[in-house]
C-alpha positions as CSV (number, residue, x, y, z in Angstrom):
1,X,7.7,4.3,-3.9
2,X,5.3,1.2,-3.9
3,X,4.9,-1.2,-1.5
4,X,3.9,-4.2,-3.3
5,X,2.2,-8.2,-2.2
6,X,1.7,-10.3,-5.5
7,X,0.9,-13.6,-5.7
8,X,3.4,-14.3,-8.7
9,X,6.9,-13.3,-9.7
10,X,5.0,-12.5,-13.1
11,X,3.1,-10.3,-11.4
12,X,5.9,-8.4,-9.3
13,X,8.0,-7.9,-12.4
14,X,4.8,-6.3,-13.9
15,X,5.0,-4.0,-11.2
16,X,8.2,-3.3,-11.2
17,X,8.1,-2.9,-15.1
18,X,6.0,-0.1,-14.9
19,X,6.8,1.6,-11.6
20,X,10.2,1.6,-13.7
21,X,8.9,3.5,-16.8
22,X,7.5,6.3,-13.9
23,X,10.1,6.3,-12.3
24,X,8.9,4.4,-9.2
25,X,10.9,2.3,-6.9
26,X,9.1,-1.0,-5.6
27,X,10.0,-2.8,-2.1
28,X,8.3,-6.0,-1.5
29,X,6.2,-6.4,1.9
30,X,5.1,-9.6,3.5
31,X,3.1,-11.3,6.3
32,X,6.1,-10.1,8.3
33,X,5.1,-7.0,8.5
34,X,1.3,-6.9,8.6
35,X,1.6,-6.2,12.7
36,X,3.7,-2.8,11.8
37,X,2.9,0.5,11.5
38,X,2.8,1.7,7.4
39,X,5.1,4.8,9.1
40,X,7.7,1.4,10.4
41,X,7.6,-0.2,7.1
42,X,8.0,2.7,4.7
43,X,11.1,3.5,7.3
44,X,12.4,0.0,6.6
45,X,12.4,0.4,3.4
46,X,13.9,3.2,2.3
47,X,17.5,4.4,2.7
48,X,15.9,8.2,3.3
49,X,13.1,7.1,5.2
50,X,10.7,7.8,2.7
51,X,8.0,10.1,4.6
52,X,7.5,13.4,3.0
53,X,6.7,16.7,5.1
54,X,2.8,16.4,4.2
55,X,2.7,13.0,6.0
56,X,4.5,14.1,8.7
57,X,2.6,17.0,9.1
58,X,0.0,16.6,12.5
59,X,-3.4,16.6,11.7
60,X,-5.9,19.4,12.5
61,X,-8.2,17.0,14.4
62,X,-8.1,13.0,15.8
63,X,-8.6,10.3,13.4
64,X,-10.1,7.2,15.1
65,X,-7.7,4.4,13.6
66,X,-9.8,1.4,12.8
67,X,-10.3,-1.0,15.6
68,X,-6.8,-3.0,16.2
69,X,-6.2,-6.3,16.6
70,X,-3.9,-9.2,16.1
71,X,-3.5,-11.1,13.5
72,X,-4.8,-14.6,13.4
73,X,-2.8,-17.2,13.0
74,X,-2.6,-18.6,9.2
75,X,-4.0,-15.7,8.0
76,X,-3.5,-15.5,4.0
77,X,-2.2,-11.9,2.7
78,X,-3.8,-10.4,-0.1
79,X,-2.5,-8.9,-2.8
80,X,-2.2,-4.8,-2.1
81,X,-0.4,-1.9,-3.7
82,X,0.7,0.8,-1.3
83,X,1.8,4.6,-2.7
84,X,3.9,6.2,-1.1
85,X,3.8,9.5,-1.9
86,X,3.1,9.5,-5.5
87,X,1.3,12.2,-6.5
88,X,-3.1,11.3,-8.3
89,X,-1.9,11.6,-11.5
90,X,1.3,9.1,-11.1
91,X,-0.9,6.6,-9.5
92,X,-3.6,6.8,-12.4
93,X,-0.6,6.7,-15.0
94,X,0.9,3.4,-12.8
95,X,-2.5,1.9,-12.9
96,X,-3.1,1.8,-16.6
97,X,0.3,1.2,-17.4
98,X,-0.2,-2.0,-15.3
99,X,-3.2,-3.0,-17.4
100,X,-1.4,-2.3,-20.3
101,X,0.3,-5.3,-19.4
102,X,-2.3,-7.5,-19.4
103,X,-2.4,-7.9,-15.6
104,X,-5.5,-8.2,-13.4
105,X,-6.2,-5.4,-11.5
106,X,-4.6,-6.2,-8.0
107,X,-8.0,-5.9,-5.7
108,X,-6.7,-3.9,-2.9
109,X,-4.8,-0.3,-3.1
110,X,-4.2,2.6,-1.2
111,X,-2.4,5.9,-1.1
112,X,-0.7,6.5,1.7
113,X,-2.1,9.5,4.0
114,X,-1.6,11.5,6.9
115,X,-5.0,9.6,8.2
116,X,-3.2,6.3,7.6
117,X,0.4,6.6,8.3
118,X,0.0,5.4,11.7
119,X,-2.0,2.1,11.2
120,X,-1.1,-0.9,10.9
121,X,-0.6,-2.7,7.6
122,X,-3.3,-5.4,8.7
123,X,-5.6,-2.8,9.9
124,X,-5.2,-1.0,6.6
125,X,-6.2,-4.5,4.5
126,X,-9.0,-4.7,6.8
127,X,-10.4,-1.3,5.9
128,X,-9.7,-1.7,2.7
129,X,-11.9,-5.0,2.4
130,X,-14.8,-3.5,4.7
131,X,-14.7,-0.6,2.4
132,X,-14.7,-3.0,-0.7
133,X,-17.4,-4.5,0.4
134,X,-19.9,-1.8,1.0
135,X,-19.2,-0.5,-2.9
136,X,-19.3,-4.0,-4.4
137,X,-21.5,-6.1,-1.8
């Protein structure tokens, strides 16, 4: 599965499009749910509850989540792409399929992992940019 925030319908039937040819399901997220766990949204949207054994499986050690907090008020969603266990390969497949379409790469994207299943979908965006950062400047 992929959790998906676009800014266009273009772009979201893009995604769908090619989740489609790898057999890929796509569930739309939203400011609604950046206060949520990705465990709570991947539950929402899935009629099985979508969590494989490995990302249920407890972890050897703690993971320090990133520091929480609330989100601000009028605070503008990117776009992200969340996968849900999808195997490296069907991500990397997903990936250029979507720049086969002529799309722009969507900025932010993350696998989902037994170190993030418990975070929140803001926290997650906010790791994701801090990490963005530091590689790009």
């Amino acid at each position: 599965m992929i959790l998906m925030y676009v800014d266009s319908k273009e772009r979201e039937e893009a995604v769908r499009r090619v989740a489609g040819s790898i057999g890929e399901r796509v569930s739309v997220i939203g400011p609604g749910e950046l206060p949520l766990k990705l465990s709570e949204i991947i539950k929402k949207n899935t009629v099985s509850g979508g969590l494989t054994p490995e990302l249920l499986k407890p972890l050897p050690f703690q993971i320090t989540p990133p520091a929480e907090s609330k989100v601000p008020p009028m605070y503008q969603m990117p776009e992200i792409l969340i996968f849900v266990s999808i195997e490296e390969e069907g991500i990397r497949t997903f990936l250029s399929g979507f720049r086969a379409e002529g799309e722009k790469p969507v900025a932010l994207k993350a696998a989902v992992t037994p170190f993030n299943i418990n975070w929140t979908l803001y926290s997650l965006i906010g790791e994701l940019r801090r990490e963005r950062e530091a590689l790009h400047g």
